[in-house]
C-alpha positions as CSV (number, residue, x, y, z in Angstrom):
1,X,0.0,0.0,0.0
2,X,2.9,2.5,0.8
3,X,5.0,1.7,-2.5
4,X,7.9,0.6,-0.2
5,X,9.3,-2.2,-2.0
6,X,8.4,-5.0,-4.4
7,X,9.2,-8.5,-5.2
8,X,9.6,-10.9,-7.7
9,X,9.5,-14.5,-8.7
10,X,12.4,-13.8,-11.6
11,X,14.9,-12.4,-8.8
12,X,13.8,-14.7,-6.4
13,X,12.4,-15.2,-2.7
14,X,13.7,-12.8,0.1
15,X,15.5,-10.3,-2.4
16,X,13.2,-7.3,-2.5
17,X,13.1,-4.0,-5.3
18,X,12.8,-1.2,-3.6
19,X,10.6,1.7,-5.2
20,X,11.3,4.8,-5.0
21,X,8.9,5.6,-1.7
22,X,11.6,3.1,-0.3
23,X,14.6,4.4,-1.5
24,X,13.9,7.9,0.1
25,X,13.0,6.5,3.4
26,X,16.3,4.0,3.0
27,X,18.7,7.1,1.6
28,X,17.4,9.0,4.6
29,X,18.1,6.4,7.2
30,X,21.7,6.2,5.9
31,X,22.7,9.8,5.2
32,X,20.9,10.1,9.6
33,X,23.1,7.3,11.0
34,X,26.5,8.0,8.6
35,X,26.1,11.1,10.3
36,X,25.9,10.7,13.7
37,X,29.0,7.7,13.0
38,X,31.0,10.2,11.3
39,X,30.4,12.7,14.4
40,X,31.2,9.7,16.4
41,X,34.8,9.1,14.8
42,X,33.8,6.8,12.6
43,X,35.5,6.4,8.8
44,X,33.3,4.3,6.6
45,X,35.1,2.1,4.3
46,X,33.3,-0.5,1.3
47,X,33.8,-3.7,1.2
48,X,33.6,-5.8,-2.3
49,X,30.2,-8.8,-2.3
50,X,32.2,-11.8,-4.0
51,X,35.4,-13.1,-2.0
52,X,37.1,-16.3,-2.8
53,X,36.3,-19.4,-0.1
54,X,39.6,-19.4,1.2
55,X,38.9,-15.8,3.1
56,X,35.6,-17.5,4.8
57,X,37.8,-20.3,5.8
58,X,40.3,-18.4,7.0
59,X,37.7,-16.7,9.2
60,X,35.5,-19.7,9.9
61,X,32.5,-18.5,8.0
62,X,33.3,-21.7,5.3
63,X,33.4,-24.3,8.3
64,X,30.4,-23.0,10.6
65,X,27.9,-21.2,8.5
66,X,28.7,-22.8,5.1
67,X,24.8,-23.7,4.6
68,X,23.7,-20.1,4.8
69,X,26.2,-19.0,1.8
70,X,25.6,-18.7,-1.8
71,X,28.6,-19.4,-3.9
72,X,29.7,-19.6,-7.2
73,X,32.9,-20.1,-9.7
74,X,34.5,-17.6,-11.7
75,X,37.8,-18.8,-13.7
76,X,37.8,-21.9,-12.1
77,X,38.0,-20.5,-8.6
78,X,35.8,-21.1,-5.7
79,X,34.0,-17.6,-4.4
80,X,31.0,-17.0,-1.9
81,X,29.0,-14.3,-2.1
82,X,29.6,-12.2,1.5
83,X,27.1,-12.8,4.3
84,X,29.0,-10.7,6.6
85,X,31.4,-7.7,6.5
86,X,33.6,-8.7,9.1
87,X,36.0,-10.0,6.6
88,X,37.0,-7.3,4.4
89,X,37.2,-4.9,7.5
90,X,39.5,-6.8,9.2
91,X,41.8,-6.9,5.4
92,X,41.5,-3.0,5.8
93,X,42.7,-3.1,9.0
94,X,45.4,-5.3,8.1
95,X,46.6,-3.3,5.0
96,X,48.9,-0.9,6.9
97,X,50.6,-1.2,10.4
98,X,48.8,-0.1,13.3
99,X,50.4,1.4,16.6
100,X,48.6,1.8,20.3
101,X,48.2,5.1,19.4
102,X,46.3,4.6,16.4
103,X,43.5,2.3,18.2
104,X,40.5,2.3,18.7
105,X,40.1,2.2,15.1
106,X,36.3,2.9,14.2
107,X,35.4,1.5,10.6
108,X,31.5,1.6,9.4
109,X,30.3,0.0,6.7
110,X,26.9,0.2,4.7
111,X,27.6,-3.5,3.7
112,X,25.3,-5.5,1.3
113,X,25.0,-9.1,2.3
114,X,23.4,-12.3,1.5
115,X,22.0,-15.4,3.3
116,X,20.3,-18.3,2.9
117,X,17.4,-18.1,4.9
118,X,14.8,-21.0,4.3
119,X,11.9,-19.6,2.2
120,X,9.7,-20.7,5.3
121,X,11.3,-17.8,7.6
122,X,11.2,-15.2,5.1
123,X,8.9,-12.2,6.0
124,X,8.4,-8.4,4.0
125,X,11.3,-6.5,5.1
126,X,12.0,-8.2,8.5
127,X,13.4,-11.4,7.0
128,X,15.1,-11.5,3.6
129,X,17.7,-13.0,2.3
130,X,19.8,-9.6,0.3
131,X,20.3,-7.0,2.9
132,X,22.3,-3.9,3.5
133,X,23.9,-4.2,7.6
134,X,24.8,-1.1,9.3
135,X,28.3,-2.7,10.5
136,X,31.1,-1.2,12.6
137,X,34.2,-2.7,13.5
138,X,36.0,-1.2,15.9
139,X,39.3,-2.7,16.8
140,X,41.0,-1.9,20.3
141,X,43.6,-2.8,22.9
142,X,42.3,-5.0,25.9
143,X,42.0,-1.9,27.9
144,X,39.4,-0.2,26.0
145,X,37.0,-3.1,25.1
146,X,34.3,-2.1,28.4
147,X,34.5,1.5,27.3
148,X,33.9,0.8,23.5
149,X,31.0,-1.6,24.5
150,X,29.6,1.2,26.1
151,X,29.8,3.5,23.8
152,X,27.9,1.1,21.2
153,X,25.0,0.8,23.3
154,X,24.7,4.5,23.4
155,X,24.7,4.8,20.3
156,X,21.6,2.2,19.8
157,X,20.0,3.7,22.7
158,X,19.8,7.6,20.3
159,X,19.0,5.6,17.3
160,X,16.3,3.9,18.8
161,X,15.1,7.1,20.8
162,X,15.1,8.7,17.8
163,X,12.9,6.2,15.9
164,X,10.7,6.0,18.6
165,X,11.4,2.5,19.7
166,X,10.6,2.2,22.7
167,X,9.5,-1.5,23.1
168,X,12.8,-3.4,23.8
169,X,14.1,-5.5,25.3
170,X,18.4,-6.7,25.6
171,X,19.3,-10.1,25.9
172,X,23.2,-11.4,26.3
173,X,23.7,-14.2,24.1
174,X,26.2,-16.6,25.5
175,X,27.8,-19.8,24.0
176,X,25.8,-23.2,25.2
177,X,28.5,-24.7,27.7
178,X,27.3,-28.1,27.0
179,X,28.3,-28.0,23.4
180,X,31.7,-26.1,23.0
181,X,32.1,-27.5,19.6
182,X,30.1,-25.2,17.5
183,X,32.1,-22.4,18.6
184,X,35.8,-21.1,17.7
185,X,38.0,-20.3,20.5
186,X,39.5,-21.2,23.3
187,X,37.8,-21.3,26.7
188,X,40.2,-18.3,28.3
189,X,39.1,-16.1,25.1
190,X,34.9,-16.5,25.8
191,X,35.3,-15.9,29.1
192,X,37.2,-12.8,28.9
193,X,34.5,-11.7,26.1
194,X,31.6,-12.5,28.0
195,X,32.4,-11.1,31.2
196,X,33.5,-7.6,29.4
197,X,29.7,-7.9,27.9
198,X,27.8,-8.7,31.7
199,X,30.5,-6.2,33.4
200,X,29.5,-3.4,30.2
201,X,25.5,-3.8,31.3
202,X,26.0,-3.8,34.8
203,X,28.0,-0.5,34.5
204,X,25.5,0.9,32.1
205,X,22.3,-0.3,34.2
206,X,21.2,-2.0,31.4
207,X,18.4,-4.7,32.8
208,X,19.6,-8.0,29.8
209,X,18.4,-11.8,29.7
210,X,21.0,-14.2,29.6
211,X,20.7,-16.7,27.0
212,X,22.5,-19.7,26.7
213,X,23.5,-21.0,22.9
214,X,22.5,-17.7,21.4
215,X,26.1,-16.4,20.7
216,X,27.6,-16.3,17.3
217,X,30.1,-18.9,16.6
218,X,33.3,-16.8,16.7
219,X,31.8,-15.1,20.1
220,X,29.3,-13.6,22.4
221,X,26.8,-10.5,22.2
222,X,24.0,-8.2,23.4
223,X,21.5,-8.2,21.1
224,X,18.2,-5.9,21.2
225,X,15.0,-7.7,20.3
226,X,12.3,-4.9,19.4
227,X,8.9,-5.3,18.9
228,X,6.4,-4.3,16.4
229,X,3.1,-3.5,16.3
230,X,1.8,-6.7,16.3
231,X,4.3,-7.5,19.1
232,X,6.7,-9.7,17.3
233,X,9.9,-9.9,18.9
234,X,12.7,-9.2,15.7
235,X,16.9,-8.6,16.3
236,X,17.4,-5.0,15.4
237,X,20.8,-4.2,16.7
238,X,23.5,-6.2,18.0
239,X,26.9,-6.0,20.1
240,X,29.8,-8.6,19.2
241,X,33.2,-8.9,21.1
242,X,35.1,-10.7,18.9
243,X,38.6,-12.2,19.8
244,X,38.8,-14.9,17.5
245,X,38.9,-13.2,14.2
246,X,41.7,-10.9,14.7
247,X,43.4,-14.3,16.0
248,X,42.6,-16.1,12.8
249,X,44.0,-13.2,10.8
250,X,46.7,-12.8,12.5
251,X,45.8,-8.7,13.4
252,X,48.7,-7.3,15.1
253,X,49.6,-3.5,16.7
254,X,52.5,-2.3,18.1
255,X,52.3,-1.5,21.8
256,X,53.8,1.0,24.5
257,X,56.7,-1.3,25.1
258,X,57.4,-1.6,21.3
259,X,55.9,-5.0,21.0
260,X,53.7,-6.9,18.8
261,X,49.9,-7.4,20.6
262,X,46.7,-8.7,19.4
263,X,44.0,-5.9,19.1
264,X,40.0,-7.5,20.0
265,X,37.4,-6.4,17.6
C-alpha cells in the first residue's frame, strides 16, 4: 500500500526491489546514521560482495555457517558471495601497520549481504535474504574493550530514541556450555568476552536476559529484540566482542613497550 518495495519470482524469494517511496526513506536512514557515526569518529570504508572461499575459511565462516552461503565459480575459482562484512574490515585493517596510538580504530560500513534463509522464515522487510547491515568494526587494545562496549550501546539507545522505539528488550547471548564444539575459540578467550559484555551492562544499568547457545560462533553479544506493532519480537541491533577473528588473521599492533599485541574487535 505504501509503495515501499516489491518483489519478484524472476529475482527470487527474500531479495526485494525497492521503489522509490523506499529508497527515500532508505537514503534518509543512511545519510541520519553516517552522520551521527562520522560525528562519532567513525570512517566508513566498502567492502567488495564476492570473496574467494579461502577468506571465509580463513575466518570460519566456510566451516560454521557454510549452509547459509551462496557461492559460485569464476575462472575456475571457488568464491561466496559475502554474508557478513567482518572480513574485508579486518583486510582494511590489516593493509597498513597499526600502533597503540592509532587504536581504537572505528570502521562503518553500509555493507550488502546475502544469506540463505529458508523460504519458510522469510517475512516483508523483516526477513530476507539480500540485505544492507549497518556494521562497525572497531578494533581496540584489551584496555578499551568495556568502554567501547559502552559507547555502542549509546549509540543504539539515540538511534532507537530517535525512531521512537521504545519496546525493547536486551538479551546477552552466551555460548551453550554443554556444546563447545560449535564455537571457535578457546575457553580463556569467551570468558574474557563475556564477562566484558555482563560487566558493560552492569555498569551501564542496562536490565539484559541471559541466553544460553545464542552467541555467534566466533563469540558472544548483546542483542536488542524490538517489537512491532503486532508484538513480534525481531533482532534490530547487535553488540559482538570478537577475539577470535583478529586471531585467525593474524591482526597485530605495536604496543607502548614496542611489541607486537593482538588488538579485540
Amino acid at each position: 500500500e505504501q509503495e515501499i518495495f516489491m518483489t519478484h519470482e524472476l529475482v527470487g524469494a527474500g531479495m526485494p526491489l525497492w521503489l522509490p517511496n523506499g529508497a527515500v526513506i532508505r537514503k534518509n536512514l543512511e545519510n541520519y546514521i553516517c552522520e551521527k557515526e562520522r560525528n562519532l569518529g567513525y570512517d566508513h570504508v566498502y567492502t567488495p560482495c564476492v570473496g574467494t572461499v579461502d577468506l571465509y575459511k580463513t575466518s570460519g565462516h566456510w566451516d560454521h555457517y557454510k549452509e547459509n552461503m551462496y557461492t559460485t565459480v569464476i575462472d575456475e575459482q571457488d568464491f561466496a558471495i559475502k554474508p557478513m562484512n567482518c572480513p574485508g574490515a579486518i583486510l582494511v585493517y590489516q593493509s597498513e601497520p597499526r600502533s597503540y596510538r592509532d587504536l581504537p580504530i572505528r570502521m562503518g560500513e553500509l555493507g550488502l549481504v546475502h544469506r540463505h534463509e529458508k523460504s519458510g522464515q522469510l517475512h516483508g522487510l523483516m526477513r530476507v535474504r539480500c540485505f544492507t547491515q549497518d556494521d562497525a568494526h572497531i578494533f581496540c587494545r584489551q584496555d578499551q574493550v568495556k568502554q567501547e562496549f559502552i559507547r555502542v550501546m549509546e549509540i543504539i539507545e539515540i538511534i532507537f530514541k530517535s525512531l521512537n522505539f521504545e519496546n525493547f528488550e536486551a538479551q546477552i547471548s552466551l555460548r551453550d556450555p554443554n556444546n563447545t564444539t560449535k564455537y571457535v575459540g578457546s575457553d580463556e578467550v569467551w570468558e574474557m568476552a563475556e564477562k566484558a559484555i555482563i560487566e558493560a551492562c552492569e555498569e551501564k544499568g542496562l536490565p539484559a536476559k541471559v541466553e544460553y547457545g545464542e552467541a555467534a560462533f566466533y563469540g558472544p553479544k548483546l542483542d536488542f529484540m524490538v517489537k512491532d506493532a503486532l508484538g513480534r519480537r525481531w533482532q534490530l541491533g547487535t553488540i559482538q566482542v570478537d577475539y577470535n577473528l583478529p586471531e585467525r588473521f593474524g591482526l597485530e599492533y605495536t604496543g607502548e613497550d614496542n611489541q607486537k599485541h593482538r588488538p579485540v574487535m
